[in-house]
PDB file of N, CA, C, O and CB in Angstrom:
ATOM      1  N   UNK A   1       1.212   9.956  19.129  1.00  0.00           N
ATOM      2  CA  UNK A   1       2.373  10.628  18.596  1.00  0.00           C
ATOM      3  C   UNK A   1       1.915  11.909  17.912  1.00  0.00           C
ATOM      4  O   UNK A   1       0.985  11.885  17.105  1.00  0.00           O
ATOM      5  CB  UNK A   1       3.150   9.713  17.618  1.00  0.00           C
ATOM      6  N   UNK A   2       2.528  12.967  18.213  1.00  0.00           N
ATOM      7  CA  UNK A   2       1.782  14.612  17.918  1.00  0.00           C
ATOM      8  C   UNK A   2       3.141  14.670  16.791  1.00  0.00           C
ATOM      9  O   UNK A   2       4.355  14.562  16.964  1.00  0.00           O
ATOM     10  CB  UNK A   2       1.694  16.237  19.688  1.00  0.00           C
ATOM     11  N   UNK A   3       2.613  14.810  16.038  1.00  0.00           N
ATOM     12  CA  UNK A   3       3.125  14.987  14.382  1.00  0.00           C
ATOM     13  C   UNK A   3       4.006  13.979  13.385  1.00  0.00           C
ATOM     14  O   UNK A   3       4.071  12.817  13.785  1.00  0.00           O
ATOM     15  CB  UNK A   3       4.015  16.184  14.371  1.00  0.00           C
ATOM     16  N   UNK A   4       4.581  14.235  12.337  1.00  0.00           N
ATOM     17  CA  UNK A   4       4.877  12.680  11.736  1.00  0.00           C
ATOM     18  C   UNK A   4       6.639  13.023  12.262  1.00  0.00           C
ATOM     19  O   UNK A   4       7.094  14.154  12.428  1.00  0.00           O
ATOM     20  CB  UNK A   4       4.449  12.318   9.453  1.00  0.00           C
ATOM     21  N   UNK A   5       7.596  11.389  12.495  1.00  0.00           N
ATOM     22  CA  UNK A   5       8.624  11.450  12.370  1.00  0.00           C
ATOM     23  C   UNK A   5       9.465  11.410  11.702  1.00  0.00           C
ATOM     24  O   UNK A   5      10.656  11.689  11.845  1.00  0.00           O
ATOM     25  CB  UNK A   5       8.779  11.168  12.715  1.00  0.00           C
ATOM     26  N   UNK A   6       8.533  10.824  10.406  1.00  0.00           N
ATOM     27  CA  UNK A   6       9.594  11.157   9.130  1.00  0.00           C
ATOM     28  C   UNK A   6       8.984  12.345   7.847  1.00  0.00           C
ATOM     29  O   UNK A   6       7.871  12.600   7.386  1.00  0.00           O
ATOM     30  CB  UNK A   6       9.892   9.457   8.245  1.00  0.00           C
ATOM     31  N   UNK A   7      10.134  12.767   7.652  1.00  0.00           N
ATOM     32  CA  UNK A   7      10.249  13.633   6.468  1.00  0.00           C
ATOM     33  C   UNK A   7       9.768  13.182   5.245  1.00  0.00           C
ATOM     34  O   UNK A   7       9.923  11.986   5.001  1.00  0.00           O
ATOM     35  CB  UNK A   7      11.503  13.955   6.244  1.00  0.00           C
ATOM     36  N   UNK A   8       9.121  14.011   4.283  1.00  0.00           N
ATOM     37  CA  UNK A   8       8.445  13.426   3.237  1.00  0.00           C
ATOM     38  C   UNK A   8       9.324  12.963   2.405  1.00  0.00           C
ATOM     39  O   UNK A   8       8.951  12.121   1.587  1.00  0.00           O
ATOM     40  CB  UNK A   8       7.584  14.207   2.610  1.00  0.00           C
ATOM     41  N   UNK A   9      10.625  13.384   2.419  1.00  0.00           N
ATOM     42  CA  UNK A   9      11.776  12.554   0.943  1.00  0.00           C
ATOM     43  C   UNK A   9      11.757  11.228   2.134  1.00  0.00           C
ATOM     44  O   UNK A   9      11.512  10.124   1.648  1.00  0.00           O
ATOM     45  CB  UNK A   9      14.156  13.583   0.360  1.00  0.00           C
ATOM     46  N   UNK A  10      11.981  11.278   3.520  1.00  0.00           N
ATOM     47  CA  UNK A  10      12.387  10.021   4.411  1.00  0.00           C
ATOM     48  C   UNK A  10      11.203   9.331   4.054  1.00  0.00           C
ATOM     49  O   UNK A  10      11.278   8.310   4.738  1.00  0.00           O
ATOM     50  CB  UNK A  10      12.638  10.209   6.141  1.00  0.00           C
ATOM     51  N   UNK A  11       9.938   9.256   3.261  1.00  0.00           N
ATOM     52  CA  UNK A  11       8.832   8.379   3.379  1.00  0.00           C
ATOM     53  C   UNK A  11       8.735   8.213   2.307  1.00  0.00           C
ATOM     54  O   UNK A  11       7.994   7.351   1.836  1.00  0.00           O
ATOM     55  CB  UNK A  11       7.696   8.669   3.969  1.00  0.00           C
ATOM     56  N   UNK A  12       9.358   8.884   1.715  1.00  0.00           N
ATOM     57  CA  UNK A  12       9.163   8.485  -0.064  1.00  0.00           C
ATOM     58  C   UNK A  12      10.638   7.384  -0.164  1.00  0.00           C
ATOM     59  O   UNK A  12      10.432   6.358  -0.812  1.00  0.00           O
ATOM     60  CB  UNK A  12       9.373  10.393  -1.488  1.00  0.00           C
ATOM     61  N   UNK A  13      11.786   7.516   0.312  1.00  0.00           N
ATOM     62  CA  UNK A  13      12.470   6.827   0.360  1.00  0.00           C
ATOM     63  C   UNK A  13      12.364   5.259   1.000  1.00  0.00           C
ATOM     64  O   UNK A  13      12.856   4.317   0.378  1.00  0.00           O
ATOM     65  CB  UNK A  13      13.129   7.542   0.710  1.00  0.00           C
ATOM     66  N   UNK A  14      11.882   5.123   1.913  1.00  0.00           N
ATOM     67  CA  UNK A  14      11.271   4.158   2.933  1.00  0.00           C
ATOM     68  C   UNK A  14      10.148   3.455   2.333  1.00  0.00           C
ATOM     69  O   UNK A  14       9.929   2.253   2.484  1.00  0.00           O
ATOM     70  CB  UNK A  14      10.777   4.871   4.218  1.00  0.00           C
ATOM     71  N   UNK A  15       9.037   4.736   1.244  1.00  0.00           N
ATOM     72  CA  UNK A  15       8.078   3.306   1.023  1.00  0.00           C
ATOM     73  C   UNK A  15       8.678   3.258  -0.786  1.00  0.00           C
ATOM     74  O   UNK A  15       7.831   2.751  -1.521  1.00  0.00           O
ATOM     75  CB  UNK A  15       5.708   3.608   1.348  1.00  0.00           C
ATOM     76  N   UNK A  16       9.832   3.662  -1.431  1.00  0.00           N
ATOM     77  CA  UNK A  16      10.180   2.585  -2.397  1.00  0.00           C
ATOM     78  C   UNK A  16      10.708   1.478  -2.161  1.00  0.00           C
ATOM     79  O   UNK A  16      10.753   0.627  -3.049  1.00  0.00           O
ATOM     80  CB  UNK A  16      10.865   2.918  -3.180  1.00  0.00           C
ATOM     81  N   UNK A  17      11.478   1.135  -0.293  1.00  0.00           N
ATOM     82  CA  UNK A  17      12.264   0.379  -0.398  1.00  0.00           C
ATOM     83  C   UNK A  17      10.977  -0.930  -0.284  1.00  0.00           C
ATOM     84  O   UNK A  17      10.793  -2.010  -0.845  1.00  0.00           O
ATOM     85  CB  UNK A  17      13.537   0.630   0.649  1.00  0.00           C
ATOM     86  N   UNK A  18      10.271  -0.127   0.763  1.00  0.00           N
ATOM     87  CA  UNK A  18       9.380  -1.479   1.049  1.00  0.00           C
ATOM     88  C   UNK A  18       7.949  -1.627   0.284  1.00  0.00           C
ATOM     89  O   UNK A  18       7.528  -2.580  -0.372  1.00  0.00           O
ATOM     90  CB  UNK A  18       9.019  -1.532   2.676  1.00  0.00           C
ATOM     91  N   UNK A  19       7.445  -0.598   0.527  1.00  0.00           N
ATOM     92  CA  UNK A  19       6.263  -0.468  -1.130  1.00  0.00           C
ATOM     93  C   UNK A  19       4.696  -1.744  -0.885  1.00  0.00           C
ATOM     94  O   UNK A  19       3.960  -2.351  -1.663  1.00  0.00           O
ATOM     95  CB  UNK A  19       7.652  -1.386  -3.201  1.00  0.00           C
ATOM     96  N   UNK A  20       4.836  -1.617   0.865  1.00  0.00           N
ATOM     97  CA  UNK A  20       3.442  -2.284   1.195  1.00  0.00           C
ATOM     98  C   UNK A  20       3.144  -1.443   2.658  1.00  0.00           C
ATOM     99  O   UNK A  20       3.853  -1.326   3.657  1.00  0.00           O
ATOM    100  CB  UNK A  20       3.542  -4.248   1.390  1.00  0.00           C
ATOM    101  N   UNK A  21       1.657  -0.861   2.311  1.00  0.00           N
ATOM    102  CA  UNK A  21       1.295  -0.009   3.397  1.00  0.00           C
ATOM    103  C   UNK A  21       1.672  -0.781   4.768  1.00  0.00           C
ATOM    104  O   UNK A  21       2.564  -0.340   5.493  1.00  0.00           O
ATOM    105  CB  UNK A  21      -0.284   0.365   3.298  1.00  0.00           C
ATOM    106  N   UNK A  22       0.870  -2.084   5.125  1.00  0.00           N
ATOM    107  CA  UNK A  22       1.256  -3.055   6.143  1.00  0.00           C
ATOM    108  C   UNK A  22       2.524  -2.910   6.873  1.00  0.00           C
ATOM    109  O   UNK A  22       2.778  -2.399   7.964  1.00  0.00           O
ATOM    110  CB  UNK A  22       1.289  -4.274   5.577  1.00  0.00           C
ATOM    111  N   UNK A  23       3.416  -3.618   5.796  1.00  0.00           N
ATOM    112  CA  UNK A  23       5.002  -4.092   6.131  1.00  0.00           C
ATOM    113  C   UNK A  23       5.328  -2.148   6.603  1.00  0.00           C
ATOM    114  O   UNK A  23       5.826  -1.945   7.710  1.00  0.00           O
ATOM    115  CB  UNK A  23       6.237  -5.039   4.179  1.00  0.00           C
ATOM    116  N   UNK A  24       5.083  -1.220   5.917  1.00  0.00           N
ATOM    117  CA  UNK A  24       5.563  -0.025   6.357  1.00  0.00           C
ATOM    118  C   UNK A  24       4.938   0.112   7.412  1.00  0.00           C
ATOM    119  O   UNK A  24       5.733   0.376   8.315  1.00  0.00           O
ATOM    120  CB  UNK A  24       5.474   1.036   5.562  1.00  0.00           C
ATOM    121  N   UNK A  25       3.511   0.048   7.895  1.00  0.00           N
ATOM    122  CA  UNK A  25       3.038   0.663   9.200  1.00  0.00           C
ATOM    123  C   UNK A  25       3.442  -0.405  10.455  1.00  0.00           C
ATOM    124  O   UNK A  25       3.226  -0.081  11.622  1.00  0.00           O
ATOM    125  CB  UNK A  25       1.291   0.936   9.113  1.00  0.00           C
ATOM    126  N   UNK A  26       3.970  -1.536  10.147  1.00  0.00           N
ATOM    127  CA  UNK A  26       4.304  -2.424  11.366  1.00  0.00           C
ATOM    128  C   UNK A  26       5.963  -2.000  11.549  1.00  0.00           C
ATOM    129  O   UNK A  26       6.559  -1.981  12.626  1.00  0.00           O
ATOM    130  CB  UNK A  26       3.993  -4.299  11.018  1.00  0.00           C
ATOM    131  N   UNK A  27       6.587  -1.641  10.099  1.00  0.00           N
ATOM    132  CA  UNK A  27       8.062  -0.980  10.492  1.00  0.00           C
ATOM    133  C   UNK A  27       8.145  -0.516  11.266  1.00  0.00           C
ATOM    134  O   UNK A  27       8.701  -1.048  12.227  1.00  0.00           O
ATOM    135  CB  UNK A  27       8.664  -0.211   9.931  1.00  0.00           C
ATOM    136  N   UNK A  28       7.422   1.343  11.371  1.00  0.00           N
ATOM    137  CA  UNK A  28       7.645   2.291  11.661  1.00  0.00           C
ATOM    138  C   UNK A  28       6.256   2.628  13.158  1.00  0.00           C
ATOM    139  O   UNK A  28       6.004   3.701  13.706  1.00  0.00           O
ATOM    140  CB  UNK A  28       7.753   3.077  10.204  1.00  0.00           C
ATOM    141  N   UNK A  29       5.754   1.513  13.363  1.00  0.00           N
ATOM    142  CA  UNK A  29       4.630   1.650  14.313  1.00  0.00           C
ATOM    143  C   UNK A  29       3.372   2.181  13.998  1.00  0.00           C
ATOM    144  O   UNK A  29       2.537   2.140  14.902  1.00  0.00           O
ATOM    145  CB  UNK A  29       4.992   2.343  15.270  1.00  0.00           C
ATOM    146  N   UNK A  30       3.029   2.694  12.873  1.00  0.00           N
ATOM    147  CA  UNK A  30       1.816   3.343  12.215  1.00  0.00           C
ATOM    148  C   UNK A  30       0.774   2.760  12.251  1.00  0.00           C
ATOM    149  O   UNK A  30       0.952   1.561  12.463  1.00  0.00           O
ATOM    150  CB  UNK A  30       1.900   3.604  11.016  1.00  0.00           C
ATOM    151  N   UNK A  31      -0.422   3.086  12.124  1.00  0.00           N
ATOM    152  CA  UNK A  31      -1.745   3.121  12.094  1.00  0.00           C
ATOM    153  C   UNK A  31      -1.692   2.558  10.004  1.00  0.00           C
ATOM    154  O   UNK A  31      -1.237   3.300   9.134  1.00  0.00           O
ATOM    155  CB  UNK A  31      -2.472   5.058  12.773  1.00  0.00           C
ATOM    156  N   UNK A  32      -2.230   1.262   9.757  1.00  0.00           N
ATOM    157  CA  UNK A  32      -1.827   0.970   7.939  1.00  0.00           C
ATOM    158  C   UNK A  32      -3.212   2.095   7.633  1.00  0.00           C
ATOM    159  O   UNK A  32      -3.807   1.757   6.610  1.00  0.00           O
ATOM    160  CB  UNK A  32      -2.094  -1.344   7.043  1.00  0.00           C
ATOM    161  N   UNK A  33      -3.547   2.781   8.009  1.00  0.00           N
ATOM    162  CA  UNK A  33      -4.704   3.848   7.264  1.00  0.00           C
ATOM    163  C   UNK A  33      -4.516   4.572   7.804  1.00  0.00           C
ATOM    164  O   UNK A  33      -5.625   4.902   8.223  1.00  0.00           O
ATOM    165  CB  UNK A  33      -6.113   3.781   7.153  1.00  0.00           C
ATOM    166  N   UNK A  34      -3.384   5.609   8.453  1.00  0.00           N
ATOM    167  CA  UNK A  34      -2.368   6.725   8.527  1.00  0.00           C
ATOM    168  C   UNK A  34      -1.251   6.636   7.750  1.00  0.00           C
ATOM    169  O   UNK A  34      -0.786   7.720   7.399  1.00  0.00           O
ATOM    170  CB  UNK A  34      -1.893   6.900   9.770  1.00  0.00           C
ATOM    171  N   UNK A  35      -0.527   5.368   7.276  1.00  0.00           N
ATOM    172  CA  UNK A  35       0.084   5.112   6.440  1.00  0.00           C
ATOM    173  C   UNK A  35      -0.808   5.498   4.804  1.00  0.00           C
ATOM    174  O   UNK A  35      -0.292   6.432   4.190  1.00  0.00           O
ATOM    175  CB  UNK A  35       0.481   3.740   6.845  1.00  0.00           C
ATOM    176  N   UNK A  36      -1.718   5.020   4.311  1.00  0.00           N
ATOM    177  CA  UNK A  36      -2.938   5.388   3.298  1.00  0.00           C
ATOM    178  C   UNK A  36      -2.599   6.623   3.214  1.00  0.00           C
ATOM    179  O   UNK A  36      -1.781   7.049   2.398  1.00  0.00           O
ATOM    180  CB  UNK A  36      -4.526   5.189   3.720  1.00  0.00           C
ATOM    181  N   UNK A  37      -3.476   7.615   4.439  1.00  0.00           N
ATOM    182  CA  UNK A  37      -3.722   8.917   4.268  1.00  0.00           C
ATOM    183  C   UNK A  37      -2.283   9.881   4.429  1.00  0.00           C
ATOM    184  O   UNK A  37      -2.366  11.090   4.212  1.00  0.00           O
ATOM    185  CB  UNK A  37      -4.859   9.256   5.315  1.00  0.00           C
ATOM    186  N   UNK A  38      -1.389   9.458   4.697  1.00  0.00           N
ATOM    187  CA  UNK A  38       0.351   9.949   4.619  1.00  0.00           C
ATOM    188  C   UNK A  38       0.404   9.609   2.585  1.00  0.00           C
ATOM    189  O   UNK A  38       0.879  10.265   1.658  1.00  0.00           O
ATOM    190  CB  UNK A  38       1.908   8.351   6.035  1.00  0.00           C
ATOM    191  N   UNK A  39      -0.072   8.763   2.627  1.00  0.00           N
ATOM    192  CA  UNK A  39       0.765   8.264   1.427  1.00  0.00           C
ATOM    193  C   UNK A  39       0.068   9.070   0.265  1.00  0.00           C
ATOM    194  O   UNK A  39       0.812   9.683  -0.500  1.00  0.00           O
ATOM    195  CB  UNK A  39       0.715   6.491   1.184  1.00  0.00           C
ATOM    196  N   UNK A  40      -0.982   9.111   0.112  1.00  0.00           N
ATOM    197  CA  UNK A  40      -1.909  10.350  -0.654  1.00  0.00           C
ATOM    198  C   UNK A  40      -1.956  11.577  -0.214  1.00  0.00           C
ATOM    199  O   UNK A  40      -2.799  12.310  -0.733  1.00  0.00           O
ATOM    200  CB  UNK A  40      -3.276  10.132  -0.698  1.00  0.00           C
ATOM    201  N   UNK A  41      -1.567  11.821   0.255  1.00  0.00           N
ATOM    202  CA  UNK A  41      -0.836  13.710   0.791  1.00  0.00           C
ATOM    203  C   UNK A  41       0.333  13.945   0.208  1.00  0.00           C
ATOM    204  O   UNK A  41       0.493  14.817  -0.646  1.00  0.00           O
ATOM    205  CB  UNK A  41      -0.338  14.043   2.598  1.00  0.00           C
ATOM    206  N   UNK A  42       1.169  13.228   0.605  1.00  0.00           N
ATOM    207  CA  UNK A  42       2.636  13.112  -0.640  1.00  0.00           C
ATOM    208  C   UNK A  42       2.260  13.250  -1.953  1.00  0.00           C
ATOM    209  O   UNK A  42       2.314  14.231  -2.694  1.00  0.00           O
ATOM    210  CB  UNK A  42       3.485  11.577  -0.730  1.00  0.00           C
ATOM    211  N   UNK A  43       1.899  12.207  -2.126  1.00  0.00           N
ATOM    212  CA  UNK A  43       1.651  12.082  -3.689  1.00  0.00           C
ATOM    213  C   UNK A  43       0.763  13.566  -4.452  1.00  0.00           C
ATOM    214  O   UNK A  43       0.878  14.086  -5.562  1.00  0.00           O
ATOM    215  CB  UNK A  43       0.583  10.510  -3.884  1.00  0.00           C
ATOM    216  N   UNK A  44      -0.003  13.847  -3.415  1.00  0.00           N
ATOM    217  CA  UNK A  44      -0.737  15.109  -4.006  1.00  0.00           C
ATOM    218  C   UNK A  44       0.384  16.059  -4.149  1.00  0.00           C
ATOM    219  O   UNK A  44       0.837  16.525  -5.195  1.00  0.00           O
ATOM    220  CB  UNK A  44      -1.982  15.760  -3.032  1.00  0.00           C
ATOM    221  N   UNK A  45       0.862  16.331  -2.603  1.00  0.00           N
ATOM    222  CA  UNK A  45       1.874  17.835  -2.497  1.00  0.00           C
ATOM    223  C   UNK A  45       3.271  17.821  -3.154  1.00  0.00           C
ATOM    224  O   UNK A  45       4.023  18.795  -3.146  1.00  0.00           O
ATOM    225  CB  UNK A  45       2.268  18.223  -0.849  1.00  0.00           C
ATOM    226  N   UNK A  46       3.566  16.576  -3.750  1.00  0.00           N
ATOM    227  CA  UNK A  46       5.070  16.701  -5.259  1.00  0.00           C
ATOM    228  C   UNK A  46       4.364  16.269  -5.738  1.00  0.00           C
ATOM    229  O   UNK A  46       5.120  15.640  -6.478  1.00  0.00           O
ATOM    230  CB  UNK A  46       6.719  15.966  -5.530  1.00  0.00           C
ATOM    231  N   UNK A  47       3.399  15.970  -6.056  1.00  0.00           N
ATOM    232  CA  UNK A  47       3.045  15.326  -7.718  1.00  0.00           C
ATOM    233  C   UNK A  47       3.232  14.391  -8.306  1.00  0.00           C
ATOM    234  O   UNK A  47       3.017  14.269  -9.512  1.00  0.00           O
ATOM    235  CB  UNK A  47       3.428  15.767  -8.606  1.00  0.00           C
ATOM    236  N   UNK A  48       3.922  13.063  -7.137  1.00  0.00           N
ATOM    237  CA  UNK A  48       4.458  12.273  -7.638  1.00  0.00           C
ATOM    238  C   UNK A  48       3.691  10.896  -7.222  1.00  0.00           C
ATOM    239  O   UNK A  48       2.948  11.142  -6.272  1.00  0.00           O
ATOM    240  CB  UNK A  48       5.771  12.476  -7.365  1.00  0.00           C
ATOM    241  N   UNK A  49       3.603   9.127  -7.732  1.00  0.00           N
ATOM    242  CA  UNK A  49       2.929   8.413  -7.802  1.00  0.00           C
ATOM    243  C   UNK A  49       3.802   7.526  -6.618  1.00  0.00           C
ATOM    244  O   UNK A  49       5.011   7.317  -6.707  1.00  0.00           O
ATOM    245  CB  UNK A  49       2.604   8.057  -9.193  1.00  0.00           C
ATOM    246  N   UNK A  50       3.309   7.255  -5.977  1.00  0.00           N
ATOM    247  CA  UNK A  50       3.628   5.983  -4.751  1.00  0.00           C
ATOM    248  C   UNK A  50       3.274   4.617  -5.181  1.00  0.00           C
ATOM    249  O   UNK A  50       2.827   4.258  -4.092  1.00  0.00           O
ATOM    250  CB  UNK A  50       2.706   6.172  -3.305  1.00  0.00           C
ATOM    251  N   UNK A  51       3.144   3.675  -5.868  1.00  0.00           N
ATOM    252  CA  UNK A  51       2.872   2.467  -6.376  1.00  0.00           C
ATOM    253  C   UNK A  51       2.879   1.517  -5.175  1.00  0.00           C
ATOM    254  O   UNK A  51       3.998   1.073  -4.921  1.00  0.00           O
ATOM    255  CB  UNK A  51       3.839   2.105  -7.470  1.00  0.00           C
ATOM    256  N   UNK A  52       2.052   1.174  -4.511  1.00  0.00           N
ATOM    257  CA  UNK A  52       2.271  -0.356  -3.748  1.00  0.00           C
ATOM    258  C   UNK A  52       2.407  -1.419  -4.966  1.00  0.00           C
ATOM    259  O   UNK A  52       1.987  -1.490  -6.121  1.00  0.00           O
ATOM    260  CB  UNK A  52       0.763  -0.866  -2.641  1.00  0.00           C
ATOM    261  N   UNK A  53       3.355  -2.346  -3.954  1.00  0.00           N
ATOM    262  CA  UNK A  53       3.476  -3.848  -4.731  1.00  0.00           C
ATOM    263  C   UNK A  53       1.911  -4.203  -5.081  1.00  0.00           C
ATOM    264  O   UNK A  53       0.949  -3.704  -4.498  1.00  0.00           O
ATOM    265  CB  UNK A  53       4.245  -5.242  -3.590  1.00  0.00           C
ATOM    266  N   UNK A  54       1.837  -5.272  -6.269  1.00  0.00           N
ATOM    267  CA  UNK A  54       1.291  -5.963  -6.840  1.00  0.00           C
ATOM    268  C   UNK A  54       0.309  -6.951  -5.570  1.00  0.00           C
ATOM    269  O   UNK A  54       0.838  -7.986  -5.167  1.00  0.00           O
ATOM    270  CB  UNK A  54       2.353  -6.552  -7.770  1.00  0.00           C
ATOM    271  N   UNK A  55      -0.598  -6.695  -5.207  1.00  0.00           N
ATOM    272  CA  UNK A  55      -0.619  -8.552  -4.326  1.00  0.00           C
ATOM    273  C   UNK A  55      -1.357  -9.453  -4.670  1.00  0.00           C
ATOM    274  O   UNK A  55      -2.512  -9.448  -5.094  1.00  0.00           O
ATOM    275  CB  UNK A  55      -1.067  -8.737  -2.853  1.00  0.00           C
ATOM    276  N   UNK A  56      -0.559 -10.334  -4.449  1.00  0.00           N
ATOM    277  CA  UNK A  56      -0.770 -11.490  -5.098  1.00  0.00           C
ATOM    278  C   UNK A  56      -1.694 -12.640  -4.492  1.00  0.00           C
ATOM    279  O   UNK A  56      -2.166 -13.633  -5.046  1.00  0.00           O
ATOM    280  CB  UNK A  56       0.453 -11.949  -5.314  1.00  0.00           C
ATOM    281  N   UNK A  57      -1.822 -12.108  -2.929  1.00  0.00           N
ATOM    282  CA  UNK A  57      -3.111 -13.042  -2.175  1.00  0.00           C
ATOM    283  C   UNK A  57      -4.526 -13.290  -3.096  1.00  0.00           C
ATOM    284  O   UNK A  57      -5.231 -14.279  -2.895  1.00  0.00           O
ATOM    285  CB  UNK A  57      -3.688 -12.124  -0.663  1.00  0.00           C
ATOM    286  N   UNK A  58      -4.855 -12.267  -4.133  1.00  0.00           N
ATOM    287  CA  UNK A  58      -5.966 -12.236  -4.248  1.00  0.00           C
ATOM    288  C   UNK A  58      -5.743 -13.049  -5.827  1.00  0.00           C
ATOM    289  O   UNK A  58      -4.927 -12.804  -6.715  1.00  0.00           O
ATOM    290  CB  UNK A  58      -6.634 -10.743  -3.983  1.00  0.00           C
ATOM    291  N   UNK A  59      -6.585 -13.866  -5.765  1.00  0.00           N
ATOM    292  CA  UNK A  59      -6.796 -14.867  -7.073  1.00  0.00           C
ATOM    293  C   UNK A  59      -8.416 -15.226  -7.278  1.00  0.00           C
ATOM    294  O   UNK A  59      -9.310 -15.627  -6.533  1.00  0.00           O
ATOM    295  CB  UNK A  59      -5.885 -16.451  -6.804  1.00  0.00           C
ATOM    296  N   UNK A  60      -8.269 -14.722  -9.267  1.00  0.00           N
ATOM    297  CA  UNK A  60      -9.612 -15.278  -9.452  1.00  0.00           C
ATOM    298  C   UNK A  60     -10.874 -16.256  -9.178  1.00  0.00           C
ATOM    299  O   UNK A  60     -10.467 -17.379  -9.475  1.00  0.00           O
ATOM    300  CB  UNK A  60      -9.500 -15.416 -10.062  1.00  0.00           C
ATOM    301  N   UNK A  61     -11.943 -16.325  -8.835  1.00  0.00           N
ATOM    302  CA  UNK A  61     -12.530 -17.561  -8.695  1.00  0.00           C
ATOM    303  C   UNK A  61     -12.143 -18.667  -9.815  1.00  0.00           C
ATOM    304  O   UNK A  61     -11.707 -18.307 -10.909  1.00  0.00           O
ATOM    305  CB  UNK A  61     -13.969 -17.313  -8.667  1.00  0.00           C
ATOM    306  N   UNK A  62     -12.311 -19.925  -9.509  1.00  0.00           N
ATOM    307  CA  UNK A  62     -12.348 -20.544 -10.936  1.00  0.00           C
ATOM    308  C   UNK A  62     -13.875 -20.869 -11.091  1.00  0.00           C
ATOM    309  O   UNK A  62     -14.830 -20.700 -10.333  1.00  0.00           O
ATOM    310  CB  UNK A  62     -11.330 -21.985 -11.118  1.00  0.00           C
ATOM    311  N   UNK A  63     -13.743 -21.450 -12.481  1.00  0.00           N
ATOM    312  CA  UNK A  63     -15.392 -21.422 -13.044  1.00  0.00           C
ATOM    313  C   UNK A  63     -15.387 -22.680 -13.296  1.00  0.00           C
ATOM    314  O   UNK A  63     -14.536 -23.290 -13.944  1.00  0.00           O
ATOM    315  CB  UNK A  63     -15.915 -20.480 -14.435  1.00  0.00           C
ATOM    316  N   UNK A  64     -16.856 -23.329 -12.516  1.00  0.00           N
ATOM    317  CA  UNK A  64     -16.921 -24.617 -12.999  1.00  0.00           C
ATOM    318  C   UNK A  64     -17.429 -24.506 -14.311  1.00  0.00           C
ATOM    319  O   UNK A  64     -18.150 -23.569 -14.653  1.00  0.00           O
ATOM    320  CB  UNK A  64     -17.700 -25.501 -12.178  1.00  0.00           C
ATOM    321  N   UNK A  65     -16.974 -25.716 -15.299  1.00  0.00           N
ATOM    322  CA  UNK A  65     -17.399 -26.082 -16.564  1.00  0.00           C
ATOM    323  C   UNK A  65     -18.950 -26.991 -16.206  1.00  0.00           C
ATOM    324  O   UNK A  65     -19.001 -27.915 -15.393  1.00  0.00           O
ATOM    325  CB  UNK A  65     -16.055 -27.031 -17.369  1.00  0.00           C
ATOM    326  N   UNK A  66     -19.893 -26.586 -16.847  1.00  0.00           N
ATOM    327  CA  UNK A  66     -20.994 -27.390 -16.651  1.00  0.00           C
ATOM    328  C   UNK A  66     -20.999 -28.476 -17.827  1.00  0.00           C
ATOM    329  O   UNK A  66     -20.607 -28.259 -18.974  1.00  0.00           O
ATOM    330  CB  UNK A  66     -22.292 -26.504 -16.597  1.00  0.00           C
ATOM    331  N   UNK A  67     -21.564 -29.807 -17.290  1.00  0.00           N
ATOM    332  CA  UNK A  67     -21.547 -30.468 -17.908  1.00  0.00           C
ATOM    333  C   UNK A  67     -22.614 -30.701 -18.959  1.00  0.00           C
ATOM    334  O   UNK A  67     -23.664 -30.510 -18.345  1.00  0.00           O
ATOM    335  CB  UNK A  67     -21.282 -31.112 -17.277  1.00  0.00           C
ATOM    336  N   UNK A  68     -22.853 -30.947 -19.961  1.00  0.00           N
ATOM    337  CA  UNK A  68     -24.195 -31.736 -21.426  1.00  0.00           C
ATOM    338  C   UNK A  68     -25.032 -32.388 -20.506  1.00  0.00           C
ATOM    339  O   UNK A  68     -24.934 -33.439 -19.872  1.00  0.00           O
ATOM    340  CB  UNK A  68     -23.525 -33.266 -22.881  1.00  0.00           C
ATOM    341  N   UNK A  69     -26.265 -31.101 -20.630  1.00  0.00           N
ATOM    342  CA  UNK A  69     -27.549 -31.838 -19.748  1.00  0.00           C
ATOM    343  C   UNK A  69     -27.905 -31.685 -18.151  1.00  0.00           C
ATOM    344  O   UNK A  69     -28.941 -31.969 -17.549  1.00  0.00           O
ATOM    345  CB  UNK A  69     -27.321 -33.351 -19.842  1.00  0.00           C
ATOM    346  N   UNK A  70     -26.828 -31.206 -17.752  1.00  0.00           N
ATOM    347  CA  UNK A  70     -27.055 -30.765 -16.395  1.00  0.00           C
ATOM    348  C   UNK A  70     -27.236 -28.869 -16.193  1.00  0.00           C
ATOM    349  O   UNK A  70     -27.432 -28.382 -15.080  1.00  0.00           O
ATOM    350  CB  UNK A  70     -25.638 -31.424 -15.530  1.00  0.00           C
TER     351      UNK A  70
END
């Protein structure tokens, strides 16, 4: 695809609704690290912050408690 199809308010609009590189690049057919490098070009050229969701897949290790003597 030779240039982008959406407009930068259309991608700023599009990734508040959805606000995960993934879920946006499987929307719209994208490359999720053309989605990345779209998404930090915006943000540079208005000045403004793109926030992805929170994710939540990733969870601390837990720590085993060692036991007295071992």
């Amino acid at each position: 695809m030779a240039g982008y199809y959406l407009t930068d308010l259309e991608f700023i609009n599009e990734w508040n609704i959805i606000s995960s590189p993934i879920k946006f690049a499987s929307k719209h057919g994208m490359d999720v690290r053309s989605v990345h490098n779209r998404r930090r070009s915006i943000e540079a050229r208005h000045n403004i912050s793109l926030p992805t969701l929170k994710d939540s897949r990733y969870t601390a290790p837990k720590k085993l408690e060692q036991t007295v003597g071992h």
